[in-house]
Structures are given as structure tokens and as C-alpha cells.
KEDOPA-716961 format. One record per residue (C-alpha): x, y, z; residue in one letter. Coordinates in steps of 0.02 Angstrom, whole numbers, plus 50000, padded with zeros to 5 digits. Example, Ala and Ser with C-alpha at 12.3 -4.5 7.8 and 13.67 -1.06 7.14 Angstrom:
<pts>
506154977550390A 506844994750357S 
</pts>
This chain:
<pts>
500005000050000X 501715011750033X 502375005749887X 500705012349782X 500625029649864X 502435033149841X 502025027749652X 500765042149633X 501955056249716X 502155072349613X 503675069149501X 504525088249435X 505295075549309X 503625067049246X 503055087549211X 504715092149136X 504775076149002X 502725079348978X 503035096148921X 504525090948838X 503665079248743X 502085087948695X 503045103848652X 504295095848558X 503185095048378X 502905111048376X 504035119848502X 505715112448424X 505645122348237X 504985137248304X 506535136348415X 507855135348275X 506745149648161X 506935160748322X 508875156648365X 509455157048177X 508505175048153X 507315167248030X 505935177148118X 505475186448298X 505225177148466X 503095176248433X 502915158648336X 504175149448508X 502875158448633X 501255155048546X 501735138248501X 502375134348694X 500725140848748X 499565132148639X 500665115148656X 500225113548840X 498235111548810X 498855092648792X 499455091848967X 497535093349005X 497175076648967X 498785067549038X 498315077249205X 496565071149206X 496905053349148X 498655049149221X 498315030349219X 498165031049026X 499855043448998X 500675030648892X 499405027448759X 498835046548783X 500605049448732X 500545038248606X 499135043648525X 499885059448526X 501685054648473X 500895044748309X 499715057248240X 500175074748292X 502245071048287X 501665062648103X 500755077748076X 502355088148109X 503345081747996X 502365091047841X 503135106447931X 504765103247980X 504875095247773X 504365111347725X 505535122947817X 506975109647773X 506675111947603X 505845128847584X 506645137447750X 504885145347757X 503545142147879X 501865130847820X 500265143247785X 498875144847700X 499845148147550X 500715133947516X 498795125847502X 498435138747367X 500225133347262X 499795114447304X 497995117747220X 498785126547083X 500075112047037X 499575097846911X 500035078346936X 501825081246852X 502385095346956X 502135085947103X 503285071147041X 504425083146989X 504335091947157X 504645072947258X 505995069447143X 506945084847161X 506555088347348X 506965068947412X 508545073447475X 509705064147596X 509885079247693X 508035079147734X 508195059647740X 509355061747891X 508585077447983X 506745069547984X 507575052848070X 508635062348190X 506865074248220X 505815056448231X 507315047248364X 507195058748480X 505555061448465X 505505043048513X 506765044148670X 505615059448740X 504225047348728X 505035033248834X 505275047248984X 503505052748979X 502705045049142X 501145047849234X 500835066349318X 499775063949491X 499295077549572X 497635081549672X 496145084549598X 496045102149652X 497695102249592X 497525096949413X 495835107549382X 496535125249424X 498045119949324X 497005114349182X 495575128949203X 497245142449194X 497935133749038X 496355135948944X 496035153649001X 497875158848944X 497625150348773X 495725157548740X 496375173948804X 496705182548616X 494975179148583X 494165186748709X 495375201248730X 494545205348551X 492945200448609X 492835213148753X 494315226648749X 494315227248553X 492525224148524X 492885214048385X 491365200948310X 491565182548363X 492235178748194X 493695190748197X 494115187148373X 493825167448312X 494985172148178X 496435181048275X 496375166948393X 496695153548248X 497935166448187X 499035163748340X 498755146148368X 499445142348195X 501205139948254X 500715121848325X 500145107948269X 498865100748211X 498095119348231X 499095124848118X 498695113247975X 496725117148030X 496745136648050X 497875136647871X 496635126047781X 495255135447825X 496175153147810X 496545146247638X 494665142647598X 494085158047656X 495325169047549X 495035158347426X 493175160647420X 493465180147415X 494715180947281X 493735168847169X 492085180847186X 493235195447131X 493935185946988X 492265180346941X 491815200446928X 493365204846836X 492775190846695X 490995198146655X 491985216246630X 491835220646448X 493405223146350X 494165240346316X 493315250446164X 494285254146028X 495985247746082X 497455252445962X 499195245945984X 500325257145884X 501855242345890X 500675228745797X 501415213745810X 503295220845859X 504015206445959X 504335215646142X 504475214246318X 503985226746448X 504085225946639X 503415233246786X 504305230946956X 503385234647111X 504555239947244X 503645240947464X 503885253547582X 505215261947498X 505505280947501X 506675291147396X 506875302547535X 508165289247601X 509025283047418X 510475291147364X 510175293347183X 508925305347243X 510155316347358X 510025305947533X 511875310347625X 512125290347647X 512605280747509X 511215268347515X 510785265847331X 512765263447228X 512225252847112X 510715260747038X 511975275447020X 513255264046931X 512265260146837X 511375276146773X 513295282946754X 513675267346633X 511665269646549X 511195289146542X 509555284546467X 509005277646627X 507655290646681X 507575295646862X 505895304046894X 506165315247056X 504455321047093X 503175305747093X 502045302047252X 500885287247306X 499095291447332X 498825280347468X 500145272247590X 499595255147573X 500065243247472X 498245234547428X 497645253447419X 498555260947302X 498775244647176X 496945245047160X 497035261547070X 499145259446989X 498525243046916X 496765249846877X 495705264846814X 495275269546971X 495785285047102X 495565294947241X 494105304547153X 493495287147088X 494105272547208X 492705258447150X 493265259946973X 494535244047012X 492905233947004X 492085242046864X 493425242146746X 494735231446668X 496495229646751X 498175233646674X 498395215846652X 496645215546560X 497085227946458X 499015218146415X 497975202446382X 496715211746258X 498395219346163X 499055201946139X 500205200446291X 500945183646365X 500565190746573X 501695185146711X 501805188746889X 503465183446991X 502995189147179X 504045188547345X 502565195547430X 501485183847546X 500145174647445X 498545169247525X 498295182247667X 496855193147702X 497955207947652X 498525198647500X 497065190347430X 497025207747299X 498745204747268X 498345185847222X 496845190847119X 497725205047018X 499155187446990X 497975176446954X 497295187446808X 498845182846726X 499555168146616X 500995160646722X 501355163546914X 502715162747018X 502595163947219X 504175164447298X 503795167747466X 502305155847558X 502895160547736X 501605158847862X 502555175447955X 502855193947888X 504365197047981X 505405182847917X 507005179647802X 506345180347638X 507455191547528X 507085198447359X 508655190447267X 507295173947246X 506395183547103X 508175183146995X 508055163846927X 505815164246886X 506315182546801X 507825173746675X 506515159446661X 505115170746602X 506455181446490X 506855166246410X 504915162746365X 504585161746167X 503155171446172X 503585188846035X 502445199646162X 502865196646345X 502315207946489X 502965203546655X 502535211846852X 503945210246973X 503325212447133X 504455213947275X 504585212747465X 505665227247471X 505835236147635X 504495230447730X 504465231447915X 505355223348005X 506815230547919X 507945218547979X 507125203847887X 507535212747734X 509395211247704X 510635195247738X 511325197747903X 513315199747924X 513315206547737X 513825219547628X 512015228147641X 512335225747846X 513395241947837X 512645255847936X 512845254748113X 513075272748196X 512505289848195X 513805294248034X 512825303147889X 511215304047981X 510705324447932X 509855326348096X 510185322448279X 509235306648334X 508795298048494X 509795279748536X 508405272348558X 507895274448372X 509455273248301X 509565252748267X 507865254248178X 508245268148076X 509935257048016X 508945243947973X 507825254447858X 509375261847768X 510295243647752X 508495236847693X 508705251947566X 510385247547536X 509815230247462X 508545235147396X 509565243747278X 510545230047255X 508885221047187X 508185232447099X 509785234146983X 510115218646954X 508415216046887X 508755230746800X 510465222146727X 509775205346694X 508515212446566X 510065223246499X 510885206846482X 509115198546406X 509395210146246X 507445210146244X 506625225346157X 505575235846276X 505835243346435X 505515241046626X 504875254446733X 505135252746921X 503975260247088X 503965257847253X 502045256347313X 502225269547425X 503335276547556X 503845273647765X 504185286147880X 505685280547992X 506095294348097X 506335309147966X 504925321347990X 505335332248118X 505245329548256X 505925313148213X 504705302048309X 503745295548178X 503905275948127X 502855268147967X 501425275347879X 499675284347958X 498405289047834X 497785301547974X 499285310448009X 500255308947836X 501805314847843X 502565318647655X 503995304547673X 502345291447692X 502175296147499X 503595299547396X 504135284847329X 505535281447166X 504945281446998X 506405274146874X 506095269446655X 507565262546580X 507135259346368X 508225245546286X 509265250846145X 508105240746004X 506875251746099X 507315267246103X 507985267945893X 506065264245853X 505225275446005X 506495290946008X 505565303046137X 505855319046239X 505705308846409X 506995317846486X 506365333946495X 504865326746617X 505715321046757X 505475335246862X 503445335246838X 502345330846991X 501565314246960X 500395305147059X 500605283547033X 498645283047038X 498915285146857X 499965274846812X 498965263146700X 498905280246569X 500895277546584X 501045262946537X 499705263246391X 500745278846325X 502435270146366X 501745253946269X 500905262946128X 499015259046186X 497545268146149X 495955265146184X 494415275846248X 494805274646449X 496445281246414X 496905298046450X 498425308846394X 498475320746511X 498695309446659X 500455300646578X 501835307846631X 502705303446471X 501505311946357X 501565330746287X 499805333546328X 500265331346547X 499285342646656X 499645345746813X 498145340746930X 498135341847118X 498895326247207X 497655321047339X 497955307147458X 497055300147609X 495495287747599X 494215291647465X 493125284647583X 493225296347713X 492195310047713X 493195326647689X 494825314447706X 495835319547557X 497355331547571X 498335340447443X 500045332747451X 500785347847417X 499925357947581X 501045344947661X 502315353347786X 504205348847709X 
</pts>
């Protein structure tokens, strides 16, 4: 009878191993993404947190721990596996995205993908993951406490994992759904939640894009649509840049030397045209695509809906469309993004991170870009769209590198606190490789021979510190600061194009240009017409007017500003 009661003592140990064990399959990768700088200390806690619901059971039934554990070991450490495979081969976390690119690929892509993936590298590191997954299940022993004992404990785990939801329940106000929604959101670091709350993230973007697609299809086509090149074998791309101002690039007068290969490269290619006075409309990425890509603007923001897109309009001209992307795919910020994409012929998603603020640099876009270059299609028109310098900053650039070069105070124009200084590095290495991007797609179309021309933006600007009185970080439609907006506007012309297009372009890089219009660029750059198309909104055409550059939501009433009533 000693013998029994001393068998059901509280054992630290038993805990320890239990947690050990249960964590492990989720715990364990978000571990090495954390230590090797992959991404920010969130995915270890939230994964931690939501691991220990399965201590609930073991503390409840400690006289069936072993085939509890079992149970658990065989289906949720199988489970796990998907994940750590992924990150192995991808070193990106599973979402909701990687559903979307697994709908998206046929039978032969999938061999392909087996074949080429099978490595003994990921051989080895799923055996050495599934061993000691296997000698943490051996320790795992019963847990006894009292029964007083194991409810508080199992009443305070379930009111620290539920407690997202109904923080947005009753401080946020939010509906059930969102709060249901922000609570899958942060149990999607562990498994099998994270399979679940991806899946159905996936469905419901899904669903939304789909209706929007299914809008764009019944649009009529463009009236009268004239291309002036015929049947000119071309190639013309557009490069979205993120949260990049030209306040902080060099090429535009910035006292650190944050962009010297865009200026190399204008000094070796003088026809590269470096427009200084072009702004953003809105300083959000989903925002202001919807009217770049589209007819619409600040005076007519539903237009995006109404009327063909600029990759409509390529397709009606005869255009082979492509769309190479570093941005996240299927998020509920992205799902325009993924639409506007999925409007074209061939895709390319290069980044199907579950997290934002991870390691995903820019320099992936290079290899789809030659691939697409090398397409035989005569009329190709390809989007570029790139993660840029996207908060956080430090996620941007390889660490320990070349573009890792400002670390102080020196060049800074202003005094600013220590506090702020790291984070205002960051942006200006992030800018830094960015540049380093952005030119080398520049130089591989050089390199391409291709006749046409690429014309690269940034979607619109960040605010790290530079308005006086140097407190302001990211971008506030409500209190817009002019740095929020300004944003790099770049056409380099290939030699082919330029001896059958000769044009004055030089003498209009100094006019004040909102990227609203920028589908009236394009058409003029690529020789469209058609009767949507305006002249006076190019900023390549003879006929440019000057109109006033609002910003702020069209939504809102009395919300638009004049960007230039801005304070410098």
C-alpha cells in the first residue's frame, strides 16, 4: 500500500519530460526559426502556449499517459513532419499559401517536386527529428497531482490560450468571427492547429478572391483599343518595389550612400530616367495597387471593380502576362494581390511564409525572372513584385553582409535619439539592398537584349524617423507625413527600343506625378490607345497637366489632402 502511494507522488521530472514531449512538435522548429533569426520570438511563445492544452488530458487521465502519449506521438508528431519538410526544404514556415500553390500544381509538378526535393539531407534530419522524438516518449510517465490540483492547472491553461479571443471580444470589440479568427491566427504555430486554422484561412481567401475574379471576367473589353507596335516582338516590365522612400536613396540626394548601384549604373546607361517628383496616393500597398494597376483614384476608388485591370488591358493587346511575387500569397491583406496574379498567364510565388517578419529576401525573384525572359512568346509583359523594405527592416537584408553596413550615427542629417537609432539602420541597410535588387533586375534584362523597357515604383513610402520631430515610425493615413508618399519612379528603354520610340522623356522628370495614374503611363509608354485612356494623366505624354495630388481615403468623408499643403 506504501509502495502504491509513493508511486503516485508528484514527480518535477514526469512534468518536465510531459512538456518536453508535447512541446517538442511544435516547440522544436519554432526554436531554430527564432535562434537562427529566421523570424521574431512570437511563433516559440504562441506555440509553447498552445502546446500545453495537451497536458490537460495526461493530468486528468494519468493512468492512461502512455497510450495518451502515444496517441499523441503517432498522429500529431506525424502531423509535424509536413512542417519541419517544408522549412527543410523551403526554410519558410507552412501557411495557407502553400495550400493555394499545392491547388495550383498539376500531377507532374508534384513528381517533379518529390523527385527533386527527396534529399538525403532531409532523409537524415526527419530521422534524427523522429529518434528523439521517440527517446522523449520513453521518459513521459504519469503526472499525479490532486484533483484540486490538476483542475486550476488545467482551468488556467485554457484561460491563457482562449485569452486573444476574448481580449478582442471585450477590449477590442471585435465580432466573434474576427476574434475566432485572431485566435486561429496565433495558434497556427502548432500543430495540428496549424494545418486546421491554414486550411480554412486558405478557403476563406480563397472564396473572396474567386468572387472578385469572377467580377473581373463579366467586365467588357476596352473600346477601341489600338496598339501602335502591331505585332513588334517586345517585352515590357513593371517592378513593384514596398515601403520604399526616395527620401532615404541616394540617387535622389540622401547624405548616405544607400543606393551605389542604381547610380552605377545610370553613370554606365544615361538613358535611365530618374523621375524626382512622383508620390503614392495612398500608403498602402492593397490601396494604392487598386488604382496603379487599375482605372481607378482617389476621386473614383470603386473603378478597380468596374473596369478592366492593366493586366486586362496587356491580355486584350496580345500580351503573354506574368507575375513573379516575393510578397505573401494567401493572406487577408494579400488576397488583391493574388487576384490581380491570378489574372495573369503564368505565376510565380516565391515567398509562402506563414510570418511577415521573416527571412525572405528579394534576390529569389532573379532565377523565375531569367526563366520568364527566356519565354518564346514575341509579346511578353511581366510584374515584378517585390518585398522590398517592409517592416521589420531587419528581415530585409542578409545579416553579416555587405548591405549590413550602417551601424552609427555617421551621415544621419539630423540628431536622433539611441533608442531609434538601430531601427532607423535597418531601414537604410533594407534600402541598401534594395538597391542592390532592383539593379540587378534592371541588369539582367540589359543582359536579356529584349526590346522594351522596365519601369520601376515603390508602392508607396515609410516614415522612419525623418519628419521632424523625428518620432514618427511607418505610415498613418491620418497624420501623413510627406515621406509616407514619395516613393522612386525609374524607366530605363532598351537600345532596340529606344531607335524605334525616340522621345523627349527627359525633359519630364521634374513634373509632379501622382502613381494613381499609372495605367495612362504605361498605355502611352506601350503605345496603347483606347477610349479609357487619358493623355493628360501620363507623365510621358506632351499633353501632361498638372492636377492636384490628393491622398488620404476616398472613403472618408472630407479625408483627402493636397500633398503639396504637406509641411516639408
Amino acid at each position: 500500500m506504501q509502495n502504491l502511494k509513493d508511486n503516485h507522488k508528484f514527480s518535477w521530472s514526469a512534468l518536465i519530460f510531459a512538456i518536453l514531449f508535447f512541446g517538442y512538435f511544435s516547440c522544436t522548429l519554432q526554436l531554430f526559426i527564432f535562434v537562427s533569426g529566421h523570424s521574431n520570438i512570437n511563433g516559440l511563445r504562441d506555440s509553447l502556449i498552445y502546446s500545453l492544452i495537451w497536458l490537460i488530458p495526461l493530468l486528468m487521465f494519468p493512468n492512461y499517459t502512455r497510450k495518451i502519449a502515444t496517441v499523441f506521438g503517432l498522429i500529431i508528431g506525424g502531423l509535424s513532419l509536413i512542417s519541419v519538410a517544408y522549412f527543410v526544404i523551403y526554410r519558410q514556415e507552412f501557411s495557407q499559401s502553400v495550400f493555394f500553390v499545392m491547388a495550383e500544381s498539376n500531377f507532374n509538378e508534384s513528381h517533379e517536386f518529390i523527385q527533386q526535393y527527396l534529399s538525403i539531407k532531409l532523409i537524415v534530419v526527419l530521422c534524427v527529428y523522429i529518434l528523439f522524438a521517440a527517446f522523449l516518449w520513453k521518459k513521459v510517465k504519469p503526472i499525479y497531482v490532486k484533483n484540486t490540483t490538476k483542475w486550476i492547472v488545467s482551468l488556467l491553461i485554457i484561460i491563457y490560450a482562449t485569452m486573444p479571443m476574448a481580449i478582442s471580444l471585450t477590449v477590442k470589440k471585435a465580432s466573434f468571427e474576427k476574434a475566432g479568427y485572431h485566435l486561429l491566427s496565433r495558434m497556427e504555430t502548432t500543430v495540428p492547429w496549424q494545418l486546421v486554422s491554414n486550411y480554412l484561412a486558405y478557403r476563406s481567401q480563397l472564396s473572396n478572391m474567386e468572387a472578385i475574379l469572377a467580377n473581373y471576367e463579366m467586365l467588357p473589353p476596352l473600346n477601341n483599343l489600338i496598339d501602335a507596335n502591331g505585332n513588334t516582338p517586345r517585352t515590357l516590365v513593371l517592378v513593384i518595389g514596398e515601403s520604399t522612400t526616395r527620401n532615404r536613396m541616394g540617387i535622389y540626394g540622401y547624405e548616405r550612400n544607400t543606393t551605389p548601384h542604381i547610380q552605377q549604373f545610370k553613370k554606365e546607361n544615361p538613358n535611365l530616367l530618374v523621375f524626382n517628383d512622383v508620390v503614392s496616393s495612398r500608403p498602402y500597398t492593397i490601396e494604392i495597387l487598386q488604382q496603379a494597376l487599375t482605372f481607378a483614384d482617389e476621386q473614383h476608388p470603386d473603378l478597380y471593380l468596374k473596369t478592366p485591370s492593366l493586366i486586362h488591358l496587356m491580355h486584350q493587346a496580345g500580351y503573354k502576362t506574368f507575375w513573379i511575387t516575393n510578397q505573401q500569397t494567401m493572406t487577408a491583406r494579400n488576397t488583391m494581390l493574388t487576384m490581380f496574379s491570378q489574372q495573369t498567364d503564368e505565376q510565380f510565388y516565391m515567398n509562402n511564409d506563414r510570418n511577415q517578419s521573416s527571412r525572405r529576401y528579394d534576390e529569389s525573384v532573379f532565377d523565375p525572372f531569367k526563366k520568364v525572359l527566356a519565354d518564346p512568346a514575341d509579346k511578353k509583359f511581366i510584374v515584378i513584385h517585390l518585398l522590398g523594405t517592409h517592416m521589420k527592416y531587419e528581415f530585409r537584408y542578409p545579416k553579416n553582409s555587405v548591405y549590413d553596413q550602417f551601424k552609427d550615427a555617421t551621415g544621419i542629417p539630423f540628431k536622433l535619439d539611441d533608442d531609434k537609432l538601430e531601427r532607423y539602420n535597418n531601414y537604410d541597410n533594407a534600402v541598401s539592398y534594395n538597391d542592390y535588387v532592383t539593379t540587378t533586375l534592371f541588369n539582367i534584362f540589359k543582359t536579356s537584349k529584349e526590346n522594351g523597357f522596365m519601369l520601376y515604383f515603390s508602392d508607396h513610402g515609410e516614415d522612419v524617423y525623418e519628419t521632424p520631430p523625428h518620432d514618427v515610425l511607418g505610415r498613418n493615413e491620418k497624420a501623413p507625413t510627406k515621406t509616407m508618399y514619395t516613393v522612386p519612379f525609374m524607366l530605363w528603354q532598351s537600345p532596340q527600343w529606344l531607335a524605334t520610340h525616340p522621345n523627349n522623356y527627359q525633359s519630364y522628370i521634374n513634373r509632379k506625378y501622382s502613381t494613381q495614374d499609372l495605367i495612362h503611363t504605361w498605355s502611352d509608354l506601350a503605345g496603347l490607345t483606347y477610349d479609357l485612356y487619358q493623355p493628360e494623366k501620363s507623365i510621358v505624354n506632351p499633353e501632361f497637366k498638372q492636377s492636384t495630388r490628393w491622398i488620404g481615403d476616398p472613403y472618408g468623408k472630407d479625408s483627402l489632402i493636397d500633398f503639396d499643403t504637406l509641411p516639408k
